[in-house]
C-alpha positions, 0 to 999 in steps of 0.5 A, spaced: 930 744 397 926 747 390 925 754 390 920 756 386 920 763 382 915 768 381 909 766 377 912 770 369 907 773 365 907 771 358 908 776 352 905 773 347 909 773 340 908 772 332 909 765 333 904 765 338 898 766 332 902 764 327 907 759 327 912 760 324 917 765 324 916 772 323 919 776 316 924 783 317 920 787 322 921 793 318 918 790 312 911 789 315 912 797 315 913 798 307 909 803 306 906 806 312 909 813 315 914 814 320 909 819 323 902 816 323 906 809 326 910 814 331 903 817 333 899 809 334 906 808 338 904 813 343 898 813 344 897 805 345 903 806 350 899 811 353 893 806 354 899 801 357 901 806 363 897 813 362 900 818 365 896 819 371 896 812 374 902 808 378 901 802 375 901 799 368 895 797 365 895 790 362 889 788 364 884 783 359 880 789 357 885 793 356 889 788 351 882 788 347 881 794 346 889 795 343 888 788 339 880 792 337 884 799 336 889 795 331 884 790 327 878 794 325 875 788 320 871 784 326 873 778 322 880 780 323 879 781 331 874 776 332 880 771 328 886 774 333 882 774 339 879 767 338 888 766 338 889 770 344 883 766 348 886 759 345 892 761 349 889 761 356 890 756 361 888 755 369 891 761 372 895 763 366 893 770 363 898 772 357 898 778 354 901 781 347 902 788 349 906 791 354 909 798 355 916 794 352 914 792 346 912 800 344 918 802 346 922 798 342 918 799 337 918 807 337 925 807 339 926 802 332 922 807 328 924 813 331 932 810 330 930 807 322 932 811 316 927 805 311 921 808 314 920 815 312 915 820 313 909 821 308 905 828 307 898 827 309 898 819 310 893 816 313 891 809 315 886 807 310 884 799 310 885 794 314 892 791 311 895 797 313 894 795 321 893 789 320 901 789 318 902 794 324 899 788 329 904 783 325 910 788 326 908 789 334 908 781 334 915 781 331 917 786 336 916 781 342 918 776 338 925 779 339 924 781 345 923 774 347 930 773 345 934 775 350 931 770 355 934 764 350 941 767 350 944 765 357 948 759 356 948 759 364 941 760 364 940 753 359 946 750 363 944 751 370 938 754 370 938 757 378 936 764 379 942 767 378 943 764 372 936 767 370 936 774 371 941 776 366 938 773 361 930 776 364 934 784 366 932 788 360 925 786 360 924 786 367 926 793 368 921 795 363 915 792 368 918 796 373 913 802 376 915 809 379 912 815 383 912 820 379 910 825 385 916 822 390 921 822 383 919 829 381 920 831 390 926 827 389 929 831 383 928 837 387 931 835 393 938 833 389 938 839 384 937 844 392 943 839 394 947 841 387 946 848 388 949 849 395 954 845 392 960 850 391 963 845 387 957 844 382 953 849 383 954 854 377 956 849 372 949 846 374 946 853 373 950 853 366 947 845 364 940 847 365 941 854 361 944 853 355 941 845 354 934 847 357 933 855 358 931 855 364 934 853 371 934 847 374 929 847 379 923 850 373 926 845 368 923 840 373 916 844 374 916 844 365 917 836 365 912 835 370 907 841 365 908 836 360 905 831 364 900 834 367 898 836 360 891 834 358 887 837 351 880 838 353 877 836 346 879 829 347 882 825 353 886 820 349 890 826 347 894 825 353 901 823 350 900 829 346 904 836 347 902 843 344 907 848 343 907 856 342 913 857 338 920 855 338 922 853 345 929 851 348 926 846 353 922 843 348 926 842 342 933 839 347 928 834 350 926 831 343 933 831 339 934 825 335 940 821 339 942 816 333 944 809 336 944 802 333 942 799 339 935 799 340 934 794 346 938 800 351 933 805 348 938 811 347 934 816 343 927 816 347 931 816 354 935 822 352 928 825 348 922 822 351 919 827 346 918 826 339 917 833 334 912 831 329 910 837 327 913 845 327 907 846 333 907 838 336 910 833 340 909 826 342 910 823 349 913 817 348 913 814 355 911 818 361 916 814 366 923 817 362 920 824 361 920 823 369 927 819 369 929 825 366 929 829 372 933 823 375 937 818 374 938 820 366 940 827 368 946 824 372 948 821 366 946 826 361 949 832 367 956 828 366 957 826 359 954 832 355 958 837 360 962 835 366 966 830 362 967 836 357 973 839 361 977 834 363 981 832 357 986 825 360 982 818 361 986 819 368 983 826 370 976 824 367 975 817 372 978 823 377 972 827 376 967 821 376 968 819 382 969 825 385 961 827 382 959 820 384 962 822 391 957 828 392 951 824 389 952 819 394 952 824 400 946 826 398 943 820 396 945 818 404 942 824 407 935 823 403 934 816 405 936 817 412 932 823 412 926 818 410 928 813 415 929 817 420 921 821 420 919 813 420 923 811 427 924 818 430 917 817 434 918 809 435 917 809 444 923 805 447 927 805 440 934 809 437 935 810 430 942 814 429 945 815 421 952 816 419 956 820 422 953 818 429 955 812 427 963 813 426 967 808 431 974 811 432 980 807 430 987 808 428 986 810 421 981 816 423 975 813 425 969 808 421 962 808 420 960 801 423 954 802 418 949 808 414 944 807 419 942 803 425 935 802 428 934 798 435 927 797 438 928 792 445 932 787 442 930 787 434 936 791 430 936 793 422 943 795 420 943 798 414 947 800 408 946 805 403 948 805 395 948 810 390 952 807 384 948 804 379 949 800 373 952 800 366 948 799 360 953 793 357 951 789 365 943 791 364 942 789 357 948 784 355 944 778 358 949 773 362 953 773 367 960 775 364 955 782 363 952 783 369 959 781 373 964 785 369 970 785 374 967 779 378 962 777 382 965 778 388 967 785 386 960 787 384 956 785 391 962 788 394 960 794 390 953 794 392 955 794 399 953 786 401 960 785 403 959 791 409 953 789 410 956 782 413 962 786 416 957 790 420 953 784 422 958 780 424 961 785 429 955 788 432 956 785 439 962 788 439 961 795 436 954 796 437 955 797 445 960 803 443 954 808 440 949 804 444 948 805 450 942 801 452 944 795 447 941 788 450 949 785 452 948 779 453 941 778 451 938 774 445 938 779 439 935 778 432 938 782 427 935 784 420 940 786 415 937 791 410 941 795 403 937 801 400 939 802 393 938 808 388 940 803 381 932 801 379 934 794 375 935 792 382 927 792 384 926 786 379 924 779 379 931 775 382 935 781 385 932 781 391 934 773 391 941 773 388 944 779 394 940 774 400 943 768 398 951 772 397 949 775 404 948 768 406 954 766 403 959 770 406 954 770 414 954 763 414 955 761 422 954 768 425 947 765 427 948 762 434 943 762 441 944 769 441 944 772 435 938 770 430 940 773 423 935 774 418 935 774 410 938 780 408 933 785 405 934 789 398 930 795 398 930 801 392 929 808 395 922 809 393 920 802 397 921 807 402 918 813 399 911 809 397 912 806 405 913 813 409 906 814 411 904 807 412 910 806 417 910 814 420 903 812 422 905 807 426 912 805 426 911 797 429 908 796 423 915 795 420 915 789 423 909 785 420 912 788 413 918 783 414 914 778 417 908 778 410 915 779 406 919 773 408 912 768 408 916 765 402 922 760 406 924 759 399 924 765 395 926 773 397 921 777 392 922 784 390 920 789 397 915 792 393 911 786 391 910 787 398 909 794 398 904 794 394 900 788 397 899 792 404 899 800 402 894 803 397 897 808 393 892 814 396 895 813 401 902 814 400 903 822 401 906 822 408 903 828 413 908 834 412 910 831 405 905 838 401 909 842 405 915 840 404 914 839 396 912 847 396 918 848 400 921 847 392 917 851 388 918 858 393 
């Protein structure tokens, strides 16, 4: 049977325009300032992906105002548009800038000691941009390299083999809510701070990194985003200061690394000091990630770890921490699945411990959540854990399954998943007591993960296929077992209004999702296709967010 993968947008490159290989990138630049570059970076970044909107913006109009930006001969632009143009056929619409290629490039800049800054420089002639329209070129050029690296991919090219080699660009396509994440942000620092165990050396973190507390800490990042200057719109990557500010100064602190592909210096410092009173945003989604996912990795590796001196008491300790993450990420995503389902007539939902079976060994959960209407049942599993920058970024198979392919799906809970639908007729009957015994049932199997490079291309695809794998013969008269489903937490977040709204509506959404019998796409293309993002905010949600900011 051929399967067929999502259409791929193709990132025009300097080949594309000039058919050869490009020169060092970093020569293009000779000359020219860090700061004044630093500065373009920015602000076309801020064109890609502003910072009031979801989306990213690589609309027709929205590159030829970038390639009119940088060409500002109209001989010069009329000759690269004439190229760009050239590169469209039928339905095919190529761009040349996108959100990675200025992050590559201002973590490049920003990490290169040959380009330095020059007093009172200014972009003067036609040459100067044009060069730094060639250098962005070479950035996609780059890369563009990583998809040619895989030998499984050129070997056996099946969407498992591809989706290493595509990971580190992909992920840079993916969007975020920044109210849902910041709502989330709050919600786990509550849950650290009534932790016993994590509480004051949170309280610590955030005071000696940041000056501040760490529920203001996420009330100043979502200050900078919200920032506008009045005097000219375009100034929105762009953050004034009134004098020395701790929080300020942590967050655009040059973090040195020679990788420039897993962007360690603008994760870590997403703003960039270009002046005694000035900062440059270079990406709103890591500011807000900072509030997230990189403060776990910030709150372990710059202050946890420090206590623990021995390899043994360190992998003790993260565990430990990833333990409490983990409760906490369990509680979150069940709080959501539960105001979608508690309302639905005739159906049971229950979550965690309402799930535990006693055995001999104490007891087990027969799943993390179970929902049941008439004879439709989604059993659930819920993941926290995530994925470490050599599987993200280091293009193949052998990176992306560190331990084994069976361990990393097993770590990301399709092995249980399998287990609770095969022995749903068993155990269901035990916590439910109006399951249908004896009827026909159709069962949909449904993960929830935290890790975001999960919402790209192929990964919903490749965990259906390992589900169906280790199913094979459960479906029989009367059990009917759907495609496993891969969601991310904010597909839950983005979906809570639409769903709460009327709770039905779930099974028209598995429906649209699963359309394709060949190919299982990201949940939240689907998302994205039925629910408009004004009206994503559920009812309650205001209050619920000012709960944090008392």
């Amino acid at each position: 049977m051929t399967r067929l993968a999502p259409m791929a947008t193709e990132i025009l490159q300097y080949s594309s325009f000039f058919n050869e290989d490009p020169p060092s990138r970093i020569s293009l630049l000779e000359g020219l300032s860090k700061d004044a570059i630093l500065y373009e970076l920015a602000y076309l970044n801020h064109l890609i992906k502003p910072k009031n909107r979801i989306f990213f913006d690589t609309s027709f109009d929205t590159q030829k105002e970038i390639l009119k930006h940088l060409l500002k001969s109209d001989v010069l632009y009329t000759l690269y548009f004439r190229d760009f143009v050239n590169h469209f056929h039928g339905k095919s619409s190529p761009i040349i800038f996108f959100r990675g290629t200025f992050l590559y490039a201002i973590e490049e800049i920003y990490q290169s000691d040959e380009v330095n800054s020059i007093d009172g420089f200014k972009f003067e002639n036609v040459g100067q941009w044009e060069r730094l329209f060639k250098y962005l070129l070479a950035v996609n050029t780059e890369l563009l390299k990583l998809k040619s690296k895989s030998k499984e991919a050129d070997e056996n090219p099946t969407f498992e083999n591809l989706n290493p080699a595509t990971l580190p660009i992909n992920e840079l396509l993916l969007e975020i809510n920044p109210v849902f994440t910041v709502y989330r942000s709050f919600s786990m620092f509550d849950f650290f701070l009534k932790t016993e165990k994590y509480s004051e050396n949170l309280i610590q973190y955030f005071n000696k990194t940041y000056g501040c507390m760490p529920k203001e800490f996420v009330q100043r990042i979502q200050s900078v985003i919200m920032h506008e200057s009045y005097e000219d719109k375009k100034f929105g990557f762009w953050y004034p200061s009134n004098g020395e500010d701790p929080f300020l100064e942590t967050l655009s602190r040059k973090t040195k690394s020679k990788v420039i592909l897993k962007f360690i210096g603008i994760r870590k410092s997403p703003l960039i000091k270009v002046s005694n009173n000035e900062y440059l945003l270079s990406d709103s989604i890591l500011l807000i990630e900072k509030c997230c996912s990189q403060f776990l990795n910030d709150f372990w590796f710059d202050f946890l770890k420090r206590n623990y001196k021995e390899i043994d008491e360190q992998n003790r300790a993260i565990e430990e921490f990833s333990g409490y993450f983990g409760r906490f990420f369990e509680q979150y995503c069940c709080g959501i699945l539960r105001r979608i389902f508690e309302e639905y007539e005739h159906s049971i939902f229950l979550s965690l411990d309402q799930l535990a079976i006693p055995d001999s060994k104490g007891g087990s959960e027969f799943s993390d959540f179970y929902f049941r209407y008439n004879n439709k049942i989604i059993v659930g599993q819920i993941k926290s854990g995530s994925l470490n920058d050599k599987s993200k970024y280091g293009g193949d198979i052998e990176s992306l399954y560190q331990k084994g392919r069976e361990e990393f799906f097993s770590r990301f809970g399709v092995d249980q998943l399998a287990k609770s639908v095969s022995t749903l007729l068993e155990k269901a009957p035990l916590f439910d007591k109006g399951f249908p015994v004896g009827k026909q049932i159709h069962v949909f199997p449904l993960l929830v993960v935290n890790e975001k490079v999960f919402q790209t291309a192929l990964f919903a695809d490749v965990f259906s296929d390992r589900f169906e794998e280790l199913t094979k013969g459960l479906i029989n008269k009367k059990v009917c077992v759907k495609r496993m489903l891969l969601t991310h937490v904010s597909d839950w977040e983005n979906s809570e209004a639409y769903l709460t709204e009327s709770p039905r509506r779930i099974w028209g959404m598995f429906d649209s999702h699963f359309r394709d019998k060949k190919f299982v796409p990201a949940f939240s293309n689907t998302i994205n296709k039925l629910i408009p993002v004004q009206k994503r905010i559920p009812n309650g949600f205001a209050e619920r967010f000012l709960k944090f900011l008392r």
